[in-house]
VMD Tcl script that draws the C-alpha trace (Angstrom):
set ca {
  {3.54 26.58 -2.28}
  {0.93 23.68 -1.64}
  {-0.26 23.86 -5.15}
  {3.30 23.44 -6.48}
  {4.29 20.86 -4.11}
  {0.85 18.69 -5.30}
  {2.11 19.49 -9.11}
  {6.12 18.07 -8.69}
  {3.70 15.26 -6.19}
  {1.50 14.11 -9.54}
  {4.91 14.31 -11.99}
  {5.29 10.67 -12.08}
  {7.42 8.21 -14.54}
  {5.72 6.26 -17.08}
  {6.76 3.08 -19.48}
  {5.56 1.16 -22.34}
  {3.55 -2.04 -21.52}
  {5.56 -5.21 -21.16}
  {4.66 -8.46 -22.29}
  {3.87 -11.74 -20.23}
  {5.69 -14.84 -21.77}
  {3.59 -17.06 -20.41}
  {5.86 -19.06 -18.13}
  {8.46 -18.52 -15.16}
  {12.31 -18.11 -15.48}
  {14.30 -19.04 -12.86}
  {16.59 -17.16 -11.45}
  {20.04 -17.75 -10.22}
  {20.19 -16.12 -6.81}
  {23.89 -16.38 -6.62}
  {24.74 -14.37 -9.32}
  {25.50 -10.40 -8.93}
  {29.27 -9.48 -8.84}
  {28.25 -6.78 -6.37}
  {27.26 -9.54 -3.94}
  {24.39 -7.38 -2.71}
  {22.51 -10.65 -0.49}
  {23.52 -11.83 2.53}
  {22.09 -14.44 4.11}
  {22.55 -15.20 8.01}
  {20.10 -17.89 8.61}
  {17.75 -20.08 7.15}
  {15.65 -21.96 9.92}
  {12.49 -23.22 10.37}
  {11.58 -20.69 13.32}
  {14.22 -18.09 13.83}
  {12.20 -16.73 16.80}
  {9.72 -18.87 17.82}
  {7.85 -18.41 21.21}
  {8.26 -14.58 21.43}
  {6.05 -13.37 23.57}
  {2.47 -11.79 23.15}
  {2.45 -8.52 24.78}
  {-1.51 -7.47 24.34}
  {-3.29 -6.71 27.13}
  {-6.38 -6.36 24.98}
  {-8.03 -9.45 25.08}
  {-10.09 -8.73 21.95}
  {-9.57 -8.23 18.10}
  {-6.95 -9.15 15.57}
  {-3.64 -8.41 14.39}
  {-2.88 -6.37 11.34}
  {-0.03 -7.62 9.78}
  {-0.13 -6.96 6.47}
  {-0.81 -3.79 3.90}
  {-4.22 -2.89 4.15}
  {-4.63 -6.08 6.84}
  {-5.17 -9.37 6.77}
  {-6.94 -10.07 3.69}
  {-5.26 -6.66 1.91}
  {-8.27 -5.20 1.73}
  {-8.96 -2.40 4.60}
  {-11.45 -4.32 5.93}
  {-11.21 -4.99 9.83}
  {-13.45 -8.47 11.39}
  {-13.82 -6.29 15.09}
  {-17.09 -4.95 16.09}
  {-18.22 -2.91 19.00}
  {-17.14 0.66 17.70}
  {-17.85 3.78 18.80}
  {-20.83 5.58 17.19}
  {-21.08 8.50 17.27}
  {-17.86 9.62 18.38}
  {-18.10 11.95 21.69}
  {-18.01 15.41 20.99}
  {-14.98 15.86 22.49}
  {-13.46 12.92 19.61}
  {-12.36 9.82 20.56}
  {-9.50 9.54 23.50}
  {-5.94 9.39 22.35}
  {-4.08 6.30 23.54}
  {-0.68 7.42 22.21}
  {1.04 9.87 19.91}
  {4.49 9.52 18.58}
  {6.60 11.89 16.57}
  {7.56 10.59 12.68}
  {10.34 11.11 10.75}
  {10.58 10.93 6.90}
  {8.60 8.28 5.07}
  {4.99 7.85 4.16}
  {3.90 4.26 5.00}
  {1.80 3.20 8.22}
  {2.68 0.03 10.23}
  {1.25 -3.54 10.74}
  {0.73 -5.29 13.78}
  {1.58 -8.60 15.34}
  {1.64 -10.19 18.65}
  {1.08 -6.66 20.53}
  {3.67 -5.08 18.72}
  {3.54 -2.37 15.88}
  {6.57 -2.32 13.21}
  {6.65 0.86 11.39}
  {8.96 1.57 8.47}
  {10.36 5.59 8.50}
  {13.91 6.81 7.51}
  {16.24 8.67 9.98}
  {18.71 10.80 8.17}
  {20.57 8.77 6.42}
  {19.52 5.73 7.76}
  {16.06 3.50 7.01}
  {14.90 2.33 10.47}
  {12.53 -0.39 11.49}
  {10.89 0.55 14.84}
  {9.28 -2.14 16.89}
  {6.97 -0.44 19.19}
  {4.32 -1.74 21.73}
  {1.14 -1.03 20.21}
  {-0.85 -0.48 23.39}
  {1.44 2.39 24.46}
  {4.18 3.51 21.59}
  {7.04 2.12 23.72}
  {9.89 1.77 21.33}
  {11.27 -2.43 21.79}
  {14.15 -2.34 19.38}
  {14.82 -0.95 15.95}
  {16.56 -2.23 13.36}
  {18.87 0.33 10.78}
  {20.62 0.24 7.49}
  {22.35 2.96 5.38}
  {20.68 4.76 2.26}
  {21.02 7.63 0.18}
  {18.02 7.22 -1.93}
  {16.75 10.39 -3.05}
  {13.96 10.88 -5.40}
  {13.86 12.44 -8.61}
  {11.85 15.44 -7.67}
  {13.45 16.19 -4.14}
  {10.46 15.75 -2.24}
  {10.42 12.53 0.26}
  {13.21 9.82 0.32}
  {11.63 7.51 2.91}
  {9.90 3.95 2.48}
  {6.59 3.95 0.82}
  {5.98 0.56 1.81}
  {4.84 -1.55 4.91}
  {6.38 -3.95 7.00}
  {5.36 -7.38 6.09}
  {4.82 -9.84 9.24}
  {4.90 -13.62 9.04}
  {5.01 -15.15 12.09}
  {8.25 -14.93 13.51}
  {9.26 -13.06 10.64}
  {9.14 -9.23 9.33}
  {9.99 -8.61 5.82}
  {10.71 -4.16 5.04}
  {11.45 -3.02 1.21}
  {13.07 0.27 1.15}
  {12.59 3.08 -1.40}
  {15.98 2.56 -2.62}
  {15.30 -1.45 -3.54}
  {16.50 -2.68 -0.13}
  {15.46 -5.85 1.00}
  {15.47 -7.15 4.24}
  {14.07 -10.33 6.57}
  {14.69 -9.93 10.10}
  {13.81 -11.86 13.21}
  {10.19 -10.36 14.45}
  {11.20 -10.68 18.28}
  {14.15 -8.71 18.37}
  {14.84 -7.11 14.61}
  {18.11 -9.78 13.75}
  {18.93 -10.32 10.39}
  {18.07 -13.25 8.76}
  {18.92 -12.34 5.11}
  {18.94 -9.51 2.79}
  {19.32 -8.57 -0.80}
  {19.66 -5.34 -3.04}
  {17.02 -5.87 -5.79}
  {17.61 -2.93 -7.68}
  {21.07 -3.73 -8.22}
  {20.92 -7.27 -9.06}
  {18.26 -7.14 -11.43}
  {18.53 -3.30 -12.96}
  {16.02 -1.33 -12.03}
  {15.64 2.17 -13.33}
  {14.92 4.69 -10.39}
  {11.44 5.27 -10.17}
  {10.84 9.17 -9.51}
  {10.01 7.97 -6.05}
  {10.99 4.98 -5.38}
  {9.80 1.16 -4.61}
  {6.60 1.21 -3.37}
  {4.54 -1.75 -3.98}
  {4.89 -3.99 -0.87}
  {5.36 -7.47 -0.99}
  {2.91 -10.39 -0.58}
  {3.56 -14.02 1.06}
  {1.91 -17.06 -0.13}
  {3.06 -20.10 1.43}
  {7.61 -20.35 1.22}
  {7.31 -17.65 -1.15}
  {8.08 -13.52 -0.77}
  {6.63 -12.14 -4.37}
  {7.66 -9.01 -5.22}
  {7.21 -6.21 -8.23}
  {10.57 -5.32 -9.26}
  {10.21 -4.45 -12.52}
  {14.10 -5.19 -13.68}
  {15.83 -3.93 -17.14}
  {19.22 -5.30 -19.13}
  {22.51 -3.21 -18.14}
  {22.86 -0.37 -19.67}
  {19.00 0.64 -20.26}
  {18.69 4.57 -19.57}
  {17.40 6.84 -17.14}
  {13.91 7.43 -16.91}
  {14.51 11.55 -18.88}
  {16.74 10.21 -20.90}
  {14.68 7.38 -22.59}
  {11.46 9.22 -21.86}
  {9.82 6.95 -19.96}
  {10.67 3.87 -22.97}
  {12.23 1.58 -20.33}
  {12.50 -2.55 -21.83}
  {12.11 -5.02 -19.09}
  {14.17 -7.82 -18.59}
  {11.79 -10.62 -17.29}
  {12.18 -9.59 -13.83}
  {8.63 -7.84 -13.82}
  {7.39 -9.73 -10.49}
  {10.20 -11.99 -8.28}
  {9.16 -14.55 -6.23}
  {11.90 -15.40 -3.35}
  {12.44 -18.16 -0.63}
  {10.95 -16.11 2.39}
  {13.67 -18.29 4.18}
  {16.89 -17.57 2.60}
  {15.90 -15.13 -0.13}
  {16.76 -17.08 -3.08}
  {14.91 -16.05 -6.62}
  {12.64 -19.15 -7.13}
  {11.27 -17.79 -10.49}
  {10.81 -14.65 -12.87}
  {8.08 -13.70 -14.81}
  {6.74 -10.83 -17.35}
  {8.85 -7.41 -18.81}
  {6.75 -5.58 -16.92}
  {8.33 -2.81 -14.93}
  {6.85 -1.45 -11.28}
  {4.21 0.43 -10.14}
  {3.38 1.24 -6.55}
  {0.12 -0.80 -6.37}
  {0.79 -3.88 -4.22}
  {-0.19 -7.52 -5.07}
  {-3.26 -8.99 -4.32}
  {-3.65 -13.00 -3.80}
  {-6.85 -14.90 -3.40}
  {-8.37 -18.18 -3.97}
  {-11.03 -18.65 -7.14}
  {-12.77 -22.14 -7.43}
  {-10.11 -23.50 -5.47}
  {-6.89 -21.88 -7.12}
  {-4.71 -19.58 -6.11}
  {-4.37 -16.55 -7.88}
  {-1.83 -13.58 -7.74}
  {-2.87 -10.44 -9.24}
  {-0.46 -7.38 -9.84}
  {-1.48 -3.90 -11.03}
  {1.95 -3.31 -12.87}
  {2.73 0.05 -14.39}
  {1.56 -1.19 -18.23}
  {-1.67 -3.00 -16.50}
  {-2.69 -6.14 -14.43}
  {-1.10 -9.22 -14.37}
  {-2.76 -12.59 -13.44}
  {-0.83 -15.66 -12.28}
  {-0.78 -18.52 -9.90}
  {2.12 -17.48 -7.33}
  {3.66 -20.96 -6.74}
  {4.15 -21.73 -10.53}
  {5.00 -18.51 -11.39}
  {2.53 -19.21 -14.62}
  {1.04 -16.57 -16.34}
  {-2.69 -16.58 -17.00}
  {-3.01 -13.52 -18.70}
  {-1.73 -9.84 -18.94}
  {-4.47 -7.10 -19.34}
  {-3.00 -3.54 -20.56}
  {-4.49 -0.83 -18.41}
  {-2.76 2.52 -17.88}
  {-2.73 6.31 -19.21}
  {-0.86 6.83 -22.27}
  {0.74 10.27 -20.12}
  {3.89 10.28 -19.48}
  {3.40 11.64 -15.90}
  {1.08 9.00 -14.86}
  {1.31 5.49 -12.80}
  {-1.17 2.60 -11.50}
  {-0.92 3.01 -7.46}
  {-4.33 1.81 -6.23}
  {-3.88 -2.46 -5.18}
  {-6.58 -4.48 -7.04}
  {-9.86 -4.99 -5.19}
  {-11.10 -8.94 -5.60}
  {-14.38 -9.89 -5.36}
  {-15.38 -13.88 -6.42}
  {-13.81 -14.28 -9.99}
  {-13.87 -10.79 -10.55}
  {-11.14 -8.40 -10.41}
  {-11.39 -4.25 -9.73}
  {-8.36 -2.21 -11.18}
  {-8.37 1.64 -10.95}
  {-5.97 4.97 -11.85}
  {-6.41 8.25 -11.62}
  {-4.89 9.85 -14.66}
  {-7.23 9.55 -17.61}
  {-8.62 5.94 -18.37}
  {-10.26 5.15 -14.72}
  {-11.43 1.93 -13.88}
  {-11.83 -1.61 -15.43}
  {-13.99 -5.13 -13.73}
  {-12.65 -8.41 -15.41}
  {-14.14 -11.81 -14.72}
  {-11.34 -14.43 -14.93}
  {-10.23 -17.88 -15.08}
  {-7.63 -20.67 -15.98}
  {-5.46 -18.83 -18.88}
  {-7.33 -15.57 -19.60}
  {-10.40 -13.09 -18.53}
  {-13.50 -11.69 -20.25}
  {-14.24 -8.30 -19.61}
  {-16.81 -6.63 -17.65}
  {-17.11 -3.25 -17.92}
  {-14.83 -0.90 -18.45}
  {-14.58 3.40 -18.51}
  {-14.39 4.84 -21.45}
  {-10.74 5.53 -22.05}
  {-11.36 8.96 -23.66}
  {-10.13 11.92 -21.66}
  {-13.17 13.60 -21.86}
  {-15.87 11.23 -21.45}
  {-16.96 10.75 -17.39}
  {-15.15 7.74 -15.12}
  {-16.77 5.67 -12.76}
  {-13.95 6.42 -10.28}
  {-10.42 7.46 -10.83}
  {-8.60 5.86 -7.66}
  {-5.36 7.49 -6.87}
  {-3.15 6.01 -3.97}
  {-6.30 4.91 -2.28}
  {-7.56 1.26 -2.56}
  {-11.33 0.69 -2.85}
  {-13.34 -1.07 -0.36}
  {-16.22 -3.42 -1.44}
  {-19.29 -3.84 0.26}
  {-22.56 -5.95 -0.74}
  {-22.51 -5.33 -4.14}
  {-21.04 -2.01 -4.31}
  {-17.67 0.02 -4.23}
  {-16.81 3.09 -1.91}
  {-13.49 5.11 -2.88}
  {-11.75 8.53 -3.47}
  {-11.62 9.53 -6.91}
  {-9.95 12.05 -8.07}
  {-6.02 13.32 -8.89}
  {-6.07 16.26 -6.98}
  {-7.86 17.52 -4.05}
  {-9.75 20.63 -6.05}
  {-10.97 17.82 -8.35}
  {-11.23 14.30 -5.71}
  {-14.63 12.97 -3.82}
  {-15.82 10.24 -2.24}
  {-18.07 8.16 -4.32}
  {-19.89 4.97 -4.03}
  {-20.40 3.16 -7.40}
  {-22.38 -0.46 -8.09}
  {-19.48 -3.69 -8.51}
  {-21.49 -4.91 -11.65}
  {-21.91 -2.03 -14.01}
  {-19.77 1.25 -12.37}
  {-22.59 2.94 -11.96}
  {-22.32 5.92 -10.05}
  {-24.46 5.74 -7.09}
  {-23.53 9.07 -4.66}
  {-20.70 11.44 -4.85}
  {-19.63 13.29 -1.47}
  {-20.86 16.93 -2.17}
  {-18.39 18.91 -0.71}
  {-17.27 22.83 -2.13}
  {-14.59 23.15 -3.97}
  {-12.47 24.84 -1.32}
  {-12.80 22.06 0.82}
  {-12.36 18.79 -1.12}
  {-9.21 16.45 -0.48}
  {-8.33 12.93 -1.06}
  {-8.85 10.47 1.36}
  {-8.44 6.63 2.41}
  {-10.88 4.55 4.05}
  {-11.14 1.77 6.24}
  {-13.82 -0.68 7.01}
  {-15.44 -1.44 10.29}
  {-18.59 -2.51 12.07}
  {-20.99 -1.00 9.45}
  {-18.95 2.40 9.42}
  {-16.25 3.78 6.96}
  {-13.22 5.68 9.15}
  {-12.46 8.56 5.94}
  {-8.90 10.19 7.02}
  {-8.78 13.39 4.94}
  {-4.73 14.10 3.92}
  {-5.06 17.30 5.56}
  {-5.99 14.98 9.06}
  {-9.28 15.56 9.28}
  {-11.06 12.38 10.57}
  {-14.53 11.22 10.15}
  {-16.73 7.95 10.50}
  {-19.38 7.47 7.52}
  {-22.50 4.56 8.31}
  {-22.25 2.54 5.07}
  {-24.68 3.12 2.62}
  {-24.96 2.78 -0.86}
  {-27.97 5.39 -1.38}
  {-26.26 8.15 0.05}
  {-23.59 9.66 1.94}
  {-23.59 9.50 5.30}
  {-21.47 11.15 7.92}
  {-22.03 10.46 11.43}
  {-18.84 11.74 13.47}
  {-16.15 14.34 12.48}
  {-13.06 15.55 14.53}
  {-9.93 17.30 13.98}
  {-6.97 15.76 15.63}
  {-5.61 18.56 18.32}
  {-2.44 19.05 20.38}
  {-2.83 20.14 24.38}
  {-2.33 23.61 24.60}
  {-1.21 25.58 28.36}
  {-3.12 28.92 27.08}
  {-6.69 28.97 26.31}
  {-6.47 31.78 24.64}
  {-3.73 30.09 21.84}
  {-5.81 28.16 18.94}
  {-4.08 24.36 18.91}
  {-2.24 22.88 16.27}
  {-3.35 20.13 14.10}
  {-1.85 16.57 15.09}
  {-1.74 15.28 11.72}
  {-0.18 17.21 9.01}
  {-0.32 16.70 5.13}
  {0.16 14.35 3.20}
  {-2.01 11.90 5.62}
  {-2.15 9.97 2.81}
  {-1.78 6.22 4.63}
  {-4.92 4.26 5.39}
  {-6.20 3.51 9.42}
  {-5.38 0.73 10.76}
  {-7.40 -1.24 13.44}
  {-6.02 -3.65 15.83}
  {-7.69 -4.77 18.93}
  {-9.80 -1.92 19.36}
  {-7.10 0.70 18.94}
  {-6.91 2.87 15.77}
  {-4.03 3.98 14.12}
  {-3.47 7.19 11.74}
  {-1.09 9.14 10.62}
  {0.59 12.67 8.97}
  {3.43 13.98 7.92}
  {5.25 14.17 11.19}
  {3.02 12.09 14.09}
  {1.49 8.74 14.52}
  {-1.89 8.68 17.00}
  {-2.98 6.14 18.69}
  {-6.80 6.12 19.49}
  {-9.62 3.99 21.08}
  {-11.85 3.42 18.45}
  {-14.05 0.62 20.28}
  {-13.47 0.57 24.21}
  {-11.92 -3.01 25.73}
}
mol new
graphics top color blue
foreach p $ca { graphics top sphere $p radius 0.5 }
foreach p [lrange $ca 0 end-1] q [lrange $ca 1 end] { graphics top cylinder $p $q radius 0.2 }
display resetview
């Protein structure tokens, strides 16, 4: 049953690369007979002064996919290590419904994105004890292609006073970070035609300065169905949207590229901002307030049941892209108007890969790159390869029986590896060898000794930890756990 559950899992859509014009169009926000935006408010501060509920006086928020700087990387320090034998104490635990995202965190409060029958619900919970604050709900009736999980894929988006959600069905919505009002919202897939992804949108949206850019990955009315056309979907020039974060009006549109699930990335090189999207036909470099396009770089497996998932991992002027299905993984060096290339993997099916990233987003550290790699968990390790030249360095040597894919995140010299079966375990960082210094296995209470306890966190535990104040956050299929990673 597993194995055919990962198989329909890896049967994803594919398209034809699109082409970058070179320059923004703008779009008329007003325009969709369906009337699919409303907006409620467009303020300076809709919410300003909430409250800060931590009681932690130490550590950062996480408000953002893969925090702060996008890039699983957490600034705290003090962690335990090793971890007790007993594992590290559980905070709080909280039952999930359907969905496969993990939160973000702001101002003591942790906004996680989950659908409840036939509604997509925004929880606002405080993150120092899973109290539920509000929640905010809308109707859908996405379903995916393949029948297999029709909640959100992506995370909440905080800024400031603000929290930004984009459903799997093309939903979205900016509400009031306080107390979950609506400020505005607007149906992307129906205003700009986009073909139903087998499951759904799942690249989450970035903010740089007024602007909310989104992959949405539009077509012209009328274009077919994903089986019908085979995967030969045209765009329409609404590749990437960038919108007012205030009122949600389209500010510009650029590239026929259609979506992938790997989120944006923006950084600053020599002074310029940059905006770099792993689209489904490749990446796509621009400077987000223009909406100019520097370049577009075609990266992708020519299968039909592939995509690009993994967000681009910056480093200086160069640029980390990585999939899973065949081609593996590309460095470019870029600048004003175009890149040079690094290195790249030999496209060719049956010559070796540096890494194939699936879902999971590398992490970078001193020179070198740590990630899964791998499609599926028979086949996936851990591997740490050099930046410069993708040369493998170690590979996580682990029989056959026992390898899955896994997600990382960075802290205090130490990897946390979350296994999608739940199996968690903290790794010293090291680019000469792998190095595990802690392992547990999440487990609930049970009244009779003589009963063997159930495992927490269920597959697919395919989100990435979170850290926020000392508390770390993972999830399953089913449960969210809180635990005290490094002690206040």
């Amino acid at each position: 049953m597993l194995h055919t559950r990962n198989l329909l899992l890896m049967f994803v859509l594919t398209t034809l690369f699109g082409c970058a014009d070179g320059g923004p169009t703008i779009v008329d926000a007003q325009t969709n007979a369906a009337e699919p935006k409303t907006q409620l408010a467009a303020p300076a501060n809709v919410s300003e002064g909430f409250a800060d509920l931590w009681t932690r006086k130490k550590g950062v928020d996480w408000p953002d996919f893969l925090g702060p700087n996008r890039d699983s990387k957490s600034p705290e320090t003090g962690i335990i290590s090793p971890w007790p034998a007993t594992g590290l104490k559980i905070v709080w635990q909280r039952e999930l419904q359907t969905g496969y995202g993990i939160g973000t965190i702001s101002k003591g409060r942790m906004y996680h994105f989950e659908r409840q029958g036939k509604q997509a619900t925004l929880l606002c919970l405080k993150a120092e004890t899973g109290d539920e604050l509000w929640r905010f709900q809308y109707p859908t009736d996405y379903e995916d292609l393949l029948g297999y999980n029709n909640g959100p894929r992506c995370s909440p988006v905080i800024d400031g006073d603000r929290v930004y959600i984009y459903g799997a069905e093309g939903m979205l919505h900016c509400l009031q970070a306080g107390d979950g009002k609506l400020v505005w919202k607007l149906d992307v897939n129906t205003k700009y035609g986009v073909a139903q992804n087998f499951f759904g949108v799942g690249s989450t949206p970035v903010i740089d300065g007024d602007l909310l850019i989104c992959m949405v990955g539009g077509s012209p009315p009328g274009s077919p169905g994903l089986y019908e056309s085979g995967g030969r979907i045209d765009g329409n020039g609404t590749g990437i949207v960038a919108f007012n974060k205030f009122t949600g009006e389209a500010k510009y549109a650029i590239t026929d590229e259609l979506a992938s699930y790997s989120s944006p990335q923006l950084v600053t090189i020599d002074g310029r901002r940059w905006c770099f999207m792993f689209a489904r036909g490749g990446l796509v470099g621009f400077e987000p307030a223009s909406g100019k396009v520097d370049f577009q770089y075609p990266w992708r497996s020519p299968k039909l049941e592939s995509v690009n998932a993994a967000t681009p991992v910056v480093v200086g002027n160069e640029v980390f892209i990585s999939e899973t299905y065949s081609v593996g993984s590309s460095l470019l060096r870029v600048k004003p108007g175009g890149y040079e290339l690094v290195w790249a993997d030999d496209p060719s099916p049956r010559q070796p890969k540096a890494l194939l990233a699936h879902w999971n987003t590398g992490i970078y550290v001193d020179g070198y790159l740590y990630a899964c790699s791998g499609r599926n968990p028979p086949d996936a390790d851990l591997r740490c390869i050099e930046w410069k030249t993708g040369k493998v360095q170690w590979i996580e040597q682990m029989p056959p029986e026992t390898r899955e894919r896994s997600s990382l995140l960075y802290a205090d010299g130490h990897f946390v590896q979350l296994g999608e079966y739940g199996t968690l375990k903290l790794i010293r960082v090291n680019p000469k060898k792998y190095e595990l210094v802690s392992e547990m296995e999440l487990l609930a209470e049970v009244s009779n000794p003589a009963f063997r306890p159930r495992p927490l966190l269920k597959y697919p535990a395919w989100a990435a930890p979170i850290l926020s104040h000392g508390l770390l956050y993972v999830r399953g299929d089913d449960r969210l756990v809180c635990l005290e990673l490094i002690p206040e």
